[in-house]
Backbone bond lengths (Angstrom), bond angles and torsions (degrees), N, CA, C in turn:
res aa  C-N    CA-C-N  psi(-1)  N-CA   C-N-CA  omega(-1)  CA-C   N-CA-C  phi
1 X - - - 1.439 - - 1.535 107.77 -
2 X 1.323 123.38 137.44 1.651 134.48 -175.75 1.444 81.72 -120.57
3 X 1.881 93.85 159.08 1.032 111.07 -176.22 1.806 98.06 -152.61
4 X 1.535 105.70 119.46 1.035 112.84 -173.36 1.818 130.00 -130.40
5 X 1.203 106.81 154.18 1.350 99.76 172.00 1.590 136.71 -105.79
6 X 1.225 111.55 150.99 1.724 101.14 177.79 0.984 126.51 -122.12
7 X 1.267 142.24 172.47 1.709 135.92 -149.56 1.740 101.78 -49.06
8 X 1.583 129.67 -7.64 1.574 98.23 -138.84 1.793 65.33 -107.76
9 X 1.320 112.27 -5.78 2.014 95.31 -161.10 1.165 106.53 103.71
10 X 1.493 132.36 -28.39 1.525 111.15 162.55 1.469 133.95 -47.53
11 X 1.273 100.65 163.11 1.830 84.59 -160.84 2.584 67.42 -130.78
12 X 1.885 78.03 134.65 1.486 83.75 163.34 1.611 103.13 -143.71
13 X 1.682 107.96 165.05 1.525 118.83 -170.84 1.512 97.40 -87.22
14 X 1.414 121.54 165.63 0.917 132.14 168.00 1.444 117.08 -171.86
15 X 1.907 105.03 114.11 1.669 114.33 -155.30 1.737 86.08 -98.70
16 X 1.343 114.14 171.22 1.440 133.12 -157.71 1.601 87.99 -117.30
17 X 1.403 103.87 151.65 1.849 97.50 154.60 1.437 100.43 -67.58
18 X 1.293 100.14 -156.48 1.618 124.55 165.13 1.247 113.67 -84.88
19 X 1.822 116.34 -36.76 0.910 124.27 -168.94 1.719 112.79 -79.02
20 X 1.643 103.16 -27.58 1.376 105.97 165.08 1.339 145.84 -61.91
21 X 1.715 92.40 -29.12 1.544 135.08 175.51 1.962 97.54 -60.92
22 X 1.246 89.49 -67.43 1.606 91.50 -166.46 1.547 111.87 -57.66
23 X 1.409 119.22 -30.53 1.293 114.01 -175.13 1.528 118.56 -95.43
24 X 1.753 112.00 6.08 1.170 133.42 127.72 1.819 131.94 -21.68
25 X 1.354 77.79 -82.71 1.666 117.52 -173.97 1.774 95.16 -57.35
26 X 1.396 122.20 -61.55 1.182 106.19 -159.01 1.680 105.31 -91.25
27 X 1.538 104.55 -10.75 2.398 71.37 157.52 1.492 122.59 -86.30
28 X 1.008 73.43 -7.01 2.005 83.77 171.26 1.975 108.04 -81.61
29 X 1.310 110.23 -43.14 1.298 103.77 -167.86 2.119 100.93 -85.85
30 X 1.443 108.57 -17.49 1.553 102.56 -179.93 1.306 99.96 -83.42
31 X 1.423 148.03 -11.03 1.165 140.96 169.35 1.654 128.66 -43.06
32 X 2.168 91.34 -24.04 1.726 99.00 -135.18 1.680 77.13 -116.25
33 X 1.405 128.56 -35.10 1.261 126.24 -155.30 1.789 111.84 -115.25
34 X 1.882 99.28 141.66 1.808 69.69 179.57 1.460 106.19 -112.29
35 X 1.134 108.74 44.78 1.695 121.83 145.95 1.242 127.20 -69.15
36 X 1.465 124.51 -18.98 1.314 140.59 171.98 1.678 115.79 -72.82
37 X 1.356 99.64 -17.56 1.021 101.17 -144.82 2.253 104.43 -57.64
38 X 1.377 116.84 167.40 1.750 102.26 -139.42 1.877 81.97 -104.96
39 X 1.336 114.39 153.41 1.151 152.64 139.88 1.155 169.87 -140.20
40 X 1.682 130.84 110.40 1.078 115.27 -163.10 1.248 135.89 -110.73
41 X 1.398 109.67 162.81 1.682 115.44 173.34 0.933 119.65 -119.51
42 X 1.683 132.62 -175.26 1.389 129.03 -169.26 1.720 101.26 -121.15
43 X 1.304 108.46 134.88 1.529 113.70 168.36 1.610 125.92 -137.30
44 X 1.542 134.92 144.67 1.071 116.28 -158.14 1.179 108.25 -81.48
45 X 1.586 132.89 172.46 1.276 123.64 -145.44 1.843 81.92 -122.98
46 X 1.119 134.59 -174.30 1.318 150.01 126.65 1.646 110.41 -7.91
47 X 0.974 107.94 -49.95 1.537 116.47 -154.54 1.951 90.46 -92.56
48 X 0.932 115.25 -50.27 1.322 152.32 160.64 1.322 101.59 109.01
49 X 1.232 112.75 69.30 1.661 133.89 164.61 1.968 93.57 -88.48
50 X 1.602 88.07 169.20 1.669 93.59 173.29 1.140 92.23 -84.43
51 X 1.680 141.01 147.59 1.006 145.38 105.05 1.447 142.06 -63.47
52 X 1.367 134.72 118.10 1.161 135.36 -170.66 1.207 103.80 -80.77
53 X 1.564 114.24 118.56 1.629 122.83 178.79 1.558 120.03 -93.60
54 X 1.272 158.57 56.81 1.255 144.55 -173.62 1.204 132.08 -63.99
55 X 1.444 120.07 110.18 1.437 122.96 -178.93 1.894 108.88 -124.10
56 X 1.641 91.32 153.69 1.591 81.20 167.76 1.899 126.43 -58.61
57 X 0.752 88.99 160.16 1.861 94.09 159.84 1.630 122.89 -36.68
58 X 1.090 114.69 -63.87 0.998 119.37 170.82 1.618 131.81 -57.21
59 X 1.335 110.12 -23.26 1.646 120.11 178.68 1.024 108.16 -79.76
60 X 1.701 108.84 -51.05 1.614 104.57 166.63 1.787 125.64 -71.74
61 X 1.234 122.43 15.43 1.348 127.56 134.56 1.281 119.65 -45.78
62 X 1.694 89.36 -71.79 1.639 104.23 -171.25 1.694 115.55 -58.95
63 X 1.104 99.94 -23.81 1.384 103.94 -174.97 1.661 123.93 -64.34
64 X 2.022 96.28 -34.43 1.490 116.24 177.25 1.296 110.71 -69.27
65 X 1.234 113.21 -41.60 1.653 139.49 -168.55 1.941 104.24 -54.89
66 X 1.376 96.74 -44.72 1.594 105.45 -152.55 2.152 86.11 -89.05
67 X 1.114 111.58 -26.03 1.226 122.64 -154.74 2.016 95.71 -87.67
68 X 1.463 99.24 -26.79 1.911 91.91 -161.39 2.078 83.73 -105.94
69 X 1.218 119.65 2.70 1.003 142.98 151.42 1.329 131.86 -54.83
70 X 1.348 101.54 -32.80 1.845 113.64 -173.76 1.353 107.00 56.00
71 X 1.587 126.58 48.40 1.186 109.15 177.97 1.523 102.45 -114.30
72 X 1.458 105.73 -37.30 1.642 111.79 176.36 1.689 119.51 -128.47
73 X 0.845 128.03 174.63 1.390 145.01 -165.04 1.703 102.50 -142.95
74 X 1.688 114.98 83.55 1.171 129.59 -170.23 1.616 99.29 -60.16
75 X 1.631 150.05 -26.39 1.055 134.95 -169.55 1.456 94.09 -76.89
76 X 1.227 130.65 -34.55 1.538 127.75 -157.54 1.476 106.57 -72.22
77 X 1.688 115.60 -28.60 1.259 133.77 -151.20 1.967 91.76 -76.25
78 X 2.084 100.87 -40.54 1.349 98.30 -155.87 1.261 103.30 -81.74
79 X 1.661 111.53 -16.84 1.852 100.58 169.97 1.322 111.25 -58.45
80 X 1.607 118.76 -62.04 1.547 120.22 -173.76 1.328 104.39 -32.94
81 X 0.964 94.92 -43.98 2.196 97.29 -159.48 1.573 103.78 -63.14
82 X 1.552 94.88 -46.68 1.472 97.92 -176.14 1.582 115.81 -45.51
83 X 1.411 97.42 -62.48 1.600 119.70 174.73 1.266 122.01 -45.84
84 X 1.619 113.86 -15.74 1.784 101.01 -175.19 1.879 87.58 -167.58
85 X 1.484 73.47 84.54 1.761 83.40 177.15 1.643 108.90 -75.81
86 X 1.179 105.15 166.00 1.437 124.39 -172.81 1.761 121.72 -99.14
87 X 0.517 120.81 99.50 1.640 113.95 -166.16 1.678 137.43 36.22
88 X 1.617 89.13 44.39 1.583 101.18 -177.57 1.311 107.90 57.27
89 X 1.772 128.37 39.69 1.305 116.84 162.86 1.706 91.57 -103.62
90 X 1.548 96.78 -179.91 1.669 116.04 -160.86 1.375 80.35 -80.48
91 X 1.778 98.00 175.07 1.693 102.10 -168.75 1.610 108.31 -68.68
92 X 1.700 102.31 -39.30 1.531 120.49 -168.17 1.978 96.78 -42.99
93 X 1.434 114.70 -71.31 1.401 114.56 -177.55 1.053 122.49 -61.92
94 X 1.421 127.30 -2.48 1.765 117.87 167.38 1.383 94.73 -97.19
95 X 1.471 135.16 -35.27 1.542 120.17 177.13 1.609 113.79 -57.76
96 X 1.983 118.27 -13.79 1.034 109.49 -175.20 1.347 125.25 -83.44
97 X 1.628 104.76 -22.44 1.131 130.98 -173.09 1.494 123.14 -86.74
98 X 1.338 117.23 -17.97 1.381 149.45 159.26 1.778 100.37 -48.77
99 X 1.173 96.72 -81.02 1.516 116.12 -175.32 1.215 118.41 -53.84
100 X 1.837 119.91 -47.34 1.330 112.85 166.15 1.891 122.93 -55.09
101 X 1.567 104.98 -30.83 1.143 107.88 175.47 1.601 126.60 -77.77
102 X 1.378 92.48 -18.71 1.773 108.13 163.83 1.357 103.18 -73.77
103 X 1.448 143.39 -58.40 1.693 123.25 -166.53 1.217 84.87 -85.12
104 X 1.152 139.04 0.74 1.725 117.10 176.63 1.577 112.99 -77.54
105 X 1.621 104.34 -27.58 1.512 102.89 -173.13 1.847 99.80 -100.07
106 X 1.206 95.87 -17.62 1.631 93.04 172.24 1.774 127.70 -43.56
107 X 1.916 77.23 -37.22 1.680 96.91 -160.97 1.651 88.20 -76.95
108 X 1.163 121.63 -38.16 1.872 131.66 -149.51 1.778 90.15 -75.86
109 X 1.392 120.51 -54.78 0.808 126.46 -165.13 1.749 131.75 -92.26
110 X 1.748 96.84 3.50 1.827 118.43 164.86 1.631 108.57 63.99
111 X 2.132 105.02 42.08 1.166 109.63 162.78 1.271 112.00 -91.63
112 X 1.320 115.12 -174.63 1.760 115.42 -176.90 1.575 92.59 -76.00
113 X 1.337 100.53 150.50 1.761 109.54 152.58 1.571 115.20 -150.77
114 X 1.078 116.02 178.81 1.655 114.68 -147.60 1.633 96.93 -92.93
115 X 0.904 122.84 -15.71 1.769 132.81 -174.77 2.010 102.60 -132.98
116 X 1.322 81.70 136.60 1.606 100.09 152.91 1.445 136.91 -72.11
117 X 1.610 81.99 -5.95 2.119 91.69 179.93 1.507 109.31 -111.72
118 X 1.443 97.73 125.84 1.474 122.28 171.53 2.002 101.26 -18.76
119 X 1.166 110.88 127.42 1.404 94.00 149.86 1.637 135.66 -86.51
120 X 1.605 106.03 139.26 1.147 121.29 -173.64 1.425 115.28 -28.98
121 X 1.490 128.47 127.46 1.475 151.36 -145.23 1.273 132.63 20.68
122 X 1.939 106.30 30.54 1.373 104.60 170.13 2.056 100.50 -89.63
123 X 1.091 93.31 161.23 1.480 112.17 166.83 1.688 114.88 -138.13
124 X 1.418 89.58 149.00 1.755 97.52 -176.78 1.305 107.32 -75.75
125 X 1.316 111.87 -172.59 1.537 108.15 -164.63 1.695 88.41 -112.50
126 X 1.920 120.19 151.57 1.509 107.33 177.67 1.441 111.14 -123.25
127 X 1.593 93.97 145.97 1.608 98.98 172.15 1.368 111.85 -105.72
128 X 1.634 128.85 165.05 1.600 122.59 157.29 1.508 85.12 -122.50
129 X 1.766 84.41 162.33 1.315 84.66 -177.88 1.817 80.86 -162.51
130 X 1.798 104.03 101.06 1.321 108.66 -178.09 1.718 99.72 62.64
131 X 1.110 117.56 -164.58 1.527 134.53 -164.89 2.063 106.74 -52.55
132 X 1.154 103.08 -22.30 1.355 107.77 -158.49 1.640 100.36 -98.17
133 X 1.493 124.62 174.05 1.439 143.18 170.99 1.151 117.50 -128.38
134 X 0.898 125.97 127.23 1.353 114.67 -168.83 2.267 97.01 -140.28
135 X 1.350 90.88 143.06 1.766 114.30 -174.99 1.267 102.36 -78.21
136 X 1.362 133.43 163.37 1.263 125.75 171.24 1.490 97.20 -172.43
137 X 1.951 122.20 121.39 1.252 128.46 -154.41 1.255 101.83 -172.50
138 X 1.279 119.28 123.57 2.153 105.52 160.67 2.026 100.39 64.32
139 X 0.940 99.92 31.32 1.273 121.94 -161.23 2.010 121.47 15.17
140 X 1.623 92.33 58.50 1.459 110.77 168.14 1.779 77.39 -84.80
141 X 1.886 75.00 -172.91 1.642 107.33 -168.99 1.627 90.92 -156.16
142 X 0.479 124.88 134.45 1.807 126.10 179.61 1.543 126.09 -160.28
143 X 1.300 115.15 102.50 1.395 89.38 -163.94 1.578 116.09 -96.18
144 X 1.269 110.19 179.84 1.673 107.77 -151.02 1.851 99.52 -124.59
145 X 1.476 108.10 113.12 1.403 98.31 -163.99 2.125 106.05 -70.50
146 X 1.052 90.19 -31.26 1.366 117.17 -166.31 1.736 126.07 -82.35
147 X 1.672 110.13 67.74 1.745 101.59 -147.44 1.514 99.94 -60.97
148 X 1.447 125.95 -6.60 2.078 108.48 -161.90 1.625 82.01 -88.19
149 X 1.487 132.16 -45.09 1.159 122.43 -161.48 1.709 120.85 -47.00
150 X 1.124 110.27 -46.95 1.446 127.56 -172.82 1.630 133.32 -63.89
151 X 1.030 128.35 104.32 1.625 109.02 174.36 1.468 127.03 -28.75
């Protein structure tokens, strides 16, 4: 939640989607890593013009991964996207946000994914239970000795 002011001195709230959140998080987090680093390809559009798609490095991993996978068909993904954009971001950052939310639920929900490492700014969901905390994701259980450390 931001909280802002306008010429008169009022001060008003203003909550983010998720989708705003995430596209937050990652110009802030491609700044720091050169895993981000950007590339593009061409895909047909609706119209079936080329569209120029830009994603980091890493998405287009995921993208090969999910694709030699038989799980998705990335041209189909860029019509949808095209067709029902997400909060007036460009197509490239709602296809990114798509995908992060795909290995995000992969992990939540104990599908395959191409890495053993969490993707970048998901967090598990937490339980206590008596003195302890315990993680719960991809249906691990893990408990967390350390409650400040943890999301």
């Amino acid at each position: 939640m931001l909280l802002w002011q306008d010429w008169r001195g009022v001060w008003y709230t203003y909550s983010m989607t998720p989708h705003q959140e995430f596209l937050r998080w990652l110009r802030a987090a491609a700044t720091m890593s050169s895993s981000y680093d950007l590339v593009t390809r061409t895909y047909p559009n609706s119209a079936g013009a080329d569209e120029l798609i830009t994603l980091h490095r890493n998405y287009w991993d995921y993208v090969d991964w999910l694709e030699a996978q038989g799980d998705i068909r990335f041209a189909d993904w860029v019509i949808h996207c095209e067709q029902n954009p997400d909060d007036d971001a460009p197509l490239s950052e709602t296809l990114m946000y798509w995908l992060w939310k795909d290995e995000c639920n992969r992990w939540l929900y104990c599908a395959p994914t191409p890495s053993k490492t969490l993707p970048a700014g998901f967090s598990f969901w937490k339980a206590s239970y008596g003195d302890r905390v315990w993680t719960v994701g991809c249906g691990r259980l893990s408990p967390v000795n350390d409650k400040s450390s943890h999301p």
